[in-house]
TORPA-4810 file (N, C-alpha, C, O; in nm, 3 decimals):
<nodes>
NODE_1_4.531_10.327_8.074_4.484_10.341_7.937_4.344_10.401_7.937_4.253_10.367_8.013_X
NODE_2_4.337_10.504_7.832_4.209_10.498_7.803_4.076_10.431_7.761_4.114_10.328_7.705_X
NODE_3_3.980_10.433_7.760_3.847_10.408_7.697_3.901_10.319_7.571_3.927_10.203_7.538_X
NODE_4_3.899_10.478_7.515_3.882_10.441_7.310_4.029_10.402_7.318_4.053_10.414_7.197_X
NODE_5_4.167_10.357_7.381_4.286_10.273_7.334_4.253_10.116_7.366_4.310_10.024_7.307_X
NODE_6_4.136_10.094_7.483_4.130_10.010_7.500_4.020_9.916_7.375_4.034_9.811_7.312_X
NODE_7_3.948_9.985_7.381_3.874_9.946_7.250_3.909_9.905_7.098_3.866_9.827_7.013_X
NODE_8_4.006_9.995_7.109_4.107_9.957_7.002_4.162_9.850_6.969_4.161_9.788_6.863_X
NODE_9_4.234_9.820_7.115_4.307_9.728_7.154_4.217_9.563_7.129_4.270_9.464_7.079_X
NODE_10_4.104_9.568_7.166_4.033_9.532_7.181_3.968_9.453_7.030_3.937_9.335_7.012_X
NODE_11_3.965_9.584_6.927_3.929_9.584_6.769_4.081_9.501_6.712_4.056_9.415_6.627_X
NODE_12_4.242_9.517_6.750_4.289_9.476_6.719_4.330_9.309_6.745_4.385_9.226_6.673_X
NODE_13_4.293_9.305_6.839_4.310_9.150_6.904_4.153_9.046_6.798_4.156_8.934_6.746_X
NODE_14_4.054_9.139_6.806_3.945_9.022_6.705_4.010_9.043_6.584_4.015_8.936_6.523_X
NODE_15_4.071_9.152_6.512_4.140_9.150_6.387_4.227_9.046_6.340_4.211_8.973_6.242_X
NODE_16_4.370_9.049_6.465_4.445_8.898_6.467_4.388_8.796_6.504_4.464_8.700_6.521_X
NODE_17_4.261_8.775_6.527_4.241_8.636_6.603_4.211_8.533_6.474_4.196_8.586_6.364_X
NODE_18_4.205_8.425_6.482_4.234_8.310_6.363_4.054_8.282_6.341_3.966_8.279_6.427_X
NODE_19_4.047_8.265_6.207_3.922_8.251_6.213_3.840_8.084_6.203_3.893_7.980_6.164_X
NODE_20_3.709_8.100_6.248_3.660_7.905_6.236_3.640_7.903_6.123_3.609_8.008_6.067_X
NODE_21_3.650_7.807_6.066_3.654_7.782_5.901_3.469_7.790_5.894_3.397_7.772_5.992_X
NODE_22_3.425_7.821_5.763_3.340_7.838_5.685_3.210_7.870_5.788_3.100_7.814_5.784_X
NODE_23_3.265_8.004_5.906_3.150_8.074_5.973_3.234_8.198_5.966_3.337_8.200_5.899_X
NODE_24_3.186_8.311_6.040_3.235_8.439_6.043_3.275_8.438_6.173_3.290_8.552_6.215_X
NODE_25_3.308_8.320_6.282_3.338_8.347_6.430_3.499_8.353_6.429_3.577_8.320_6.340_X
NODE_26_3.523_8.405_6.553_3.672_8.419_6.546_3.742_8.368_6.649_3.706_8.446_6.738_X
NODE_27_3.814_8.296_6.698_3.901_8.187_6.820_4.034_8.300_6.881_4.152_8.313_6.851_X
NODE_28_3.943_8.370_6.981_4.019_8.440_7.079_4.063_8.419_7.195_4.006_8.321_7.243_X
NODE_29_4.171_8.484_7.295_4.261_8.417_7.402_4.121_8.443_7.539_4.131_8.552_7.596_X
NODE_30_4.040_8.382_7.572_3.984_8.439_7.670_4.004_8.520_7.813_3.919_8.561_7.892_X
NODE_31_4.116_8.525_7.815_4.190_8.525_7.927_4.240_8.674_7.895_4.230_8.764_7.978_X
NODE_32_4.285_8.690_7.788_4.272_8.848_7.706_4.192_8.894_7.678_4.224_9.007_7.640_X
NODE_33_4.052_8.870_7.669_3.962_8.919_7.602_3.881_9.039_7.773_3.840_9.155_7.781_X
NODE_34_3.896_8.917_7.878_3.870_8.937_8.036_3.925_9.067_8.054_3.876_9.179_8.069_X
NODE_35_4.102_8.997_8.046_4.150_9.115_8.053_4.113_9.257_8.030_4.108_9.340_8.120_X
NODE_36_4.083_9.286_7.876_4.059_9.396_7.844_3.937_9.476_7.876_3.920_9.598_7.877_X
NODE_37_3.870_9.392_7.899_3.736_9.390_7.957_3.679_9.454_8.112_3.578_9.511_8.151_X
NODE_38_3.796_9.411_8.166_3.854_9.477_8.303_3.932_9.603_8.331_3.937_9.695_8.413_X
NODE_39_4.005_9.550_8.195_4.036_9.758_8.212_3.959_9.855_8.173_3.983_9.972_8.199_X
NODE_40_3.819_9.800_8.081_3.749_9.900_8.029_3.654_9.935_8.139_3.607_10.049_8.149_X
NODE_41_3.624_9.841_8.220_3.551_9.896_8.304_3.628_9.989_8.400_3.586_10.105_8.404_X
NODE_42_3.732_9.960_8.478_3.822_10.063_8.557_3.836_10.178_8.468_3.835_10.285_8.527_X
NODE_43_3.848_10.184_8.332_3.880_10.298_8.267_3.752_10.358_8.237_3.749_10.475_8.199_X
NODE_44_3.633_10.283_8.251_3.496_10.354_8.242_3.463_10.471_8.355_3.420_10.577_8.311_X
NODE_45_3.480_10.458_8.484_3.441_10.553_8.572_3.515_10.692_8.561_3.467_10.797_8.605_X
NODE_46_3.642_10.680_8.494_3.696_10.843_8.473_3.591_10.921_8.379_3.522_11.022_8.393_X
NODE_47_3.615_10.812_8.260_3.541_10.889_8.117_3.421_10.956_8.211_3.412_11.077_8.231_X
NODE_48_3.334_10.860_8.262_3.190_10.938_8.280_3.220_11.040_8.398_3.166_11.151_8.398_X
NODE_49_3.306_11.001_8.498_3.336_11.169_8.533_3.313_11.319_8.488_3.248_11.420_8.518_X
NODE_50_3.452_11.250_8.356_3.491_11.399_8.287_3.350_11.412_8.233_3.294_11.515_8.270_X
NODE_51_3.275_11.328_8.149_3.199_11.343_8.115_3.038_11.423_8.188_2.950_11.493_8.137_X
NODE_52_3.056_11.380_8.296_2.971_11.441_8.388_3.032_11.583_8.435_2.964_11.649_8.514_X
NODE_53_3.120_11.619_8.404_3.208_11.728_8.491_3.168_11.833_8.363_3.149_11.953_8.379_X
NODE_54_3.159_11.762_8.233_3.157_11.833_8.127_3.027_11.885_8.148_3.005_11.998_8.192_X
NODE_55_2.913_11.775_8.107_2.789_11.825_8.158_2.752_11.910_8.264_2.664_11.996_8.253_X
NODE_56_2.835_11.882_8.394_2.789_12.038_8.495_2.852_12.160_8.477_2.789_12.258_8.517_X
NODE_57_3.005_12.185_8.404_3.056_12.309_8.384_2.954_12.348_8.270_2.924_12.466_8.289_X
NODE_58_2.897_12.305_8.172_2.798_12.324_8.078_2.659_12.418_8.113_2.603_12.512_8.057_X
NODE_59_2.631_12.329_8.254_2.474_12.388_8.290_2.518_12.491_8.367_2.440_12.586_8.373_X
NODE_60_2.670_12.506_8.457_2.690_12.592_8.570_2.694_12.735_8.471_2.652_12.847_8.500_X
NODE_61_2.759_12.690_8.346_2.792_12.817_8.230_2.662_12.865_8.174_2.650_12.987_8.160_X
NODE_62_2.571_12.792_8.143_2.428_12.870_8.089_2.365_12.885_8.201_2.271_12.958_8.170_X
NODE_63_2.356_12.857_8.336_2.261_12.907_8.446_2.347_13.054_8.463_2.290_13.158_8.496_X
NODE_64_2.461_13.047_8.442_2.505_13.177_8.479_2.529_13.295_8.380_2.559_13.412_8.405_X
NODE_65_2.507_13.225_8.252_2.483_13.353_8.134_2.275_13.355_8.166_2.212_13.457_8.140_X
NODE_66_2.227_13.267_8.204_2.083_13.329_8.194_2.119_13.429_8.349_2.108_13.549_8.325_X
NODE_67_2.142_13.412_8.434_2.162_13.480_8.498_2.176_13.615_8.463_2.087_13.699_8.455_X
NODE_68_2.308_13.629_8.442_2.381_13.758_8.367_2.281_13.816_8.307_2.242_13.923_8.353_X
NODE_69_2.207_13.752_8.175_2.123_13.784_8.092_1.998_13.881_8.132_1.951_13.983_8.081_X
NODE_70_1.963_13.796_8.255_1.830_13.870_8.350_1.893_13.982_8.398_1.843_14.092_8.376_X
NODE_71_2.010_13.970_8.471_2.051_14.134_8.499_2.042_14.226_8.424_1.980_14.331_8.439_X
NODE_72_2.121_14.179_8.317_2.106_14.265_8.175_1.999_14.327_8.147_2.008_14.449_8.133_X
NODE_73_1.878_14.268_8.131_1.743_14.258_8.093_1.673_14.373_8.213_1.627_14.479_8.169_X
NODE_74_1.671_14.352_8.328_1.635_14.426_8.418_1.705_14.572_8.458_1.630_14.655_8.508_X
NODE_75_1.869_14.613_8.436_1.923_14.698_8.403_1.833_14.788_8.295_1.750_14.877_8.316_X
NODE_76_1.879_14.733_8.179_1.793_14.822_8.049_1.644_14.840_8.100_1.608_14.953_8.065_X
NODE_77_1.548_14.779_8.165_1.428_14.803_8.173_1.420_14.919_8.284_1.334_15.007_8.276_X
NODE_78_1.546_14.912_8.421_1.516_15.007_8.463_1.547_15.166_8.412_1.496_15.275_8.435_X
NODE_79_1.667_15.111_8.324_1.688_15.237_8.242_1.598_15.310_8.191_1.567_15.427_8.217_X
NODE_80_1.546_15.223_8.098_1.439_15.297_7.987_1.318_15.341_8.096_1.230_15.417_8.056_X
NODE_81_1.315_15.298_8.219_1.181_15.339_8.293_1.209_15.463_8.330_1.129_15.556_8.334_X
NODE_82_1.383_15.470_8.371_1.407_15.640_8.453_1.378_15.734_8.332_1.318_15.841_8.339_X
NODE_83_1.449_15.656_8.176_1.440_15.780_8.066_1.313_15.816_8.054_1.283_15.935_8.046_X
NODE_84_1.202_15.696_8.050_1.059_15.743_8.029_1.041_15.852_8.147_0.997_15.951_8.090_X
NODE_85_1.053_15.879_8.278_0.979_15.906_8.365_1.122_16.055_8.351_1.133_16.140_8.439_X
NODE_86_1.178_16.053_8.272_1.258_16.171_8.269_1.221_16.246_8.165_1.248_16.366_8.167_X
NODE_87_1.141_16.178_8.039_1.129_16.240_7.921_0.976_16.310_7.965_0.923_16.410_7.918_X
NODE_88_0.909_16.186_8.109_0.759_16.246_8.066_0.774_16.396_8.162_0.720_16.496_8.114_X
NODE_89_0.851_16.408_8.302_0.887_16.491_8.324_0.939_16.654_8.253_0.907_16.758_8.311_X
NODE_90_1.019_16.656_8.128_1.028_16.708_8.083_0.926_16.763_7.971_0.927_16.880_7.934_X
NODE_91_0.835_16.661_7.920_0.725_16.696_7.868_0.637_16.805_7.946_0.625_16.920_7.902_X
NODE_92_0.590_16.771_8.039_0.531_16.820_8.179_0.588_16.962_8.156_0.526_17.050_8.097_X
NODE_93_0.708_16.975_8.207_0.770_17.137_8.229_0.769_17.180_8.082_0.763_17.303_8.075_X
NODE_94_0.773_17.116_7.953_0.778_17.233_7.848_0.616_17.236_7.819_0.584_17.293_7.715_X
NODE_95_0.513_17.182_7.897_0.386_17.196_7.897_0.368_17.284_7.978_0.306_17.371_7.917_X
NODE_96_0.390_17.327_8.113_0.368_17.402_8.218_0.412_17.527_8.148_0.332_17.620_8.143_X
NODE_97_0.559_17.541_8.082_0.652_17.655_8.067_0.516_17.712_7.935_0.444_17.811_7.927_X
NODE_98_0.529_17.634_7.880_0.407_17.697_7.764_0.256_17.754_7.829_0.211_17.864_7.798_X
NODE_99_0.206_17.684_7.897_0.092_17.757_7.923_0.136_17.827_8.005_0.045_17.909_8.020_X
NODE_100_0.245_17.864_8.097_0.275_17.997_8.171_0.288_18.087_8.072_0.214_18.185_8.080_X
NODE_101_0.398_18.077_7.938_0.382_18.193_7.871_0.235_18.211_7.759_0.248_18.308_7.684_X
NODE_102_0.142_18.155_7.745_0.021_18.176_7.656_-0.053_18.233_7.781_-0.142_18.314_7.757_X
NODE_103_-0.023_18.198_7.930_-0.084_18.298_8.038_-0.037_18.452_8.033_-0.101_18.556_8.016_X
NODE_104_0.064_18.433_8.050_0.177_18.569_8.015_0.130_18.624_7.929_0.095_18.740_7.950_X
NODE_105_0.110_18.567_7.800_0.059_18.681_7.662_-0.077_18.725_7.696_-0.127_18.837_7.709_X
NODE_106_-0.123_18.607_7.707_-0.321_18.649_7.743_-0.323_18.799_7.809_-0.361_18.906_7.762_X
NODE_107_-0.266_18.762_7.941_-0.248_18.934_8.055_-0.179_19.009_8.017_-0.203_19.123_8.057_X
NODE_108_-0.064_18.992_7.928_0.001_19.126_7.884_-0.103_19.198_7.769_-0.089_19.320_7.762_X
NODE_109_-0.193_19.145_7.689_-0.302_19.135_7.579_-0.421_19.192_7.678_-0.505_19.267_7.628_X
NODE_110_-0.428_19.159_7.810_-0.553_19.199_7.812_-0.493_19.413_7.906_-0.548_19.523_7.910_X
NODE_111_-0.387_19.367_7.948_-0.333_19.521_8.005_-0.322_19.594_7.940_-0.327_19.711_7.976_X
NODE_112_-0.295_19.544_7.766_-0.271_19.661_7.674_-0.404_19.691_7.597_-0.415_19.787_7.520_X
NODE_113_-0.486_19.620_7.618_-0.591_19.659_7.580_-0.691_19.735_7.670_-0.767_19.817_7.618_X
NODE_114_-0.697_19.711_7.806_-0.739_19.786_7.911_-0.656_19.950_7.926_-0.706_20.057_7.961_X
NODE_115_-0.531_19.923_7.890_-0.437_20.070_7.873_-0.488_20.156_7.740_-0.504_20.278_7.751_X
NODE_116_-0.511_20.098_7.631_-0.591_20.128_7.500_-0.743_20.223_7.533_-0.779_20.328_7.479_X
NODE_117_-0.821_20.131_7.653_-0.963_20.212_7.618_-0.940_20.268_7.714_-1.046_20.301_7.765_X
NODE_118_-0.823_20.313_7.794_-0.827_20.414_7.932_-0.767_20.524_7.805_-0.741_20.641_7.832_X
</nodes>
């Protein structure tokens, strides 16, 4: 039996039990009462098992979504570090490519003007 049938069991036996006249006590089989008493304890060490089993699949499940989580977290950061170091790269070359051609114009500007006063 379980826990909570035994408890029950337990709630139903003080329910039937006969009561002492003009107190609220109640005249139960002691010998039943032991009884039940004995199975709740044998039936106590499963509950807190599961109960403990519950509690570690619990922590084993959030140590391993924070886990996950940090991967996650460190993925995207290395991402966004390659895109940064790809975007600043590309900044770079359409900086270089530009002042090569404002070099380019400068000397083609200064040949046609040197071709001008020849």
């Amino acid at each position: 039996m379980d826990l909570i049938q035994l408890i029950e069991e337990m709630e139903d036996l003080m329910d039937g039990a006969s009561t002492v006249p003009f107190s609220k006590k109640v005249m139960v089989d002691a010998d039943e009462v032991l009884e039940i008493l004995t199975e709740m304890r044998e039936a106590l060490p499963e509950e807190i098992k599961q109960a403990q089993w519950v509690t570690e699949e619990k922590e084993r499940i959030v140590t391993e979504a924070e886990r996950e989580a940090d991967a996650i977290r460190k993925g995207a950061q290395k991402d966004a570090d390659g895109m940064n170091k790809d975007a600043q790269k590309r900044f770079e070359a359409l900086i270089n490519e530009h002042d090569i051609t404002k070099q380019a114009e400068k000397y083609g500007e200064e040949i046609v003007s040197k071709a001008e006063q020849n």
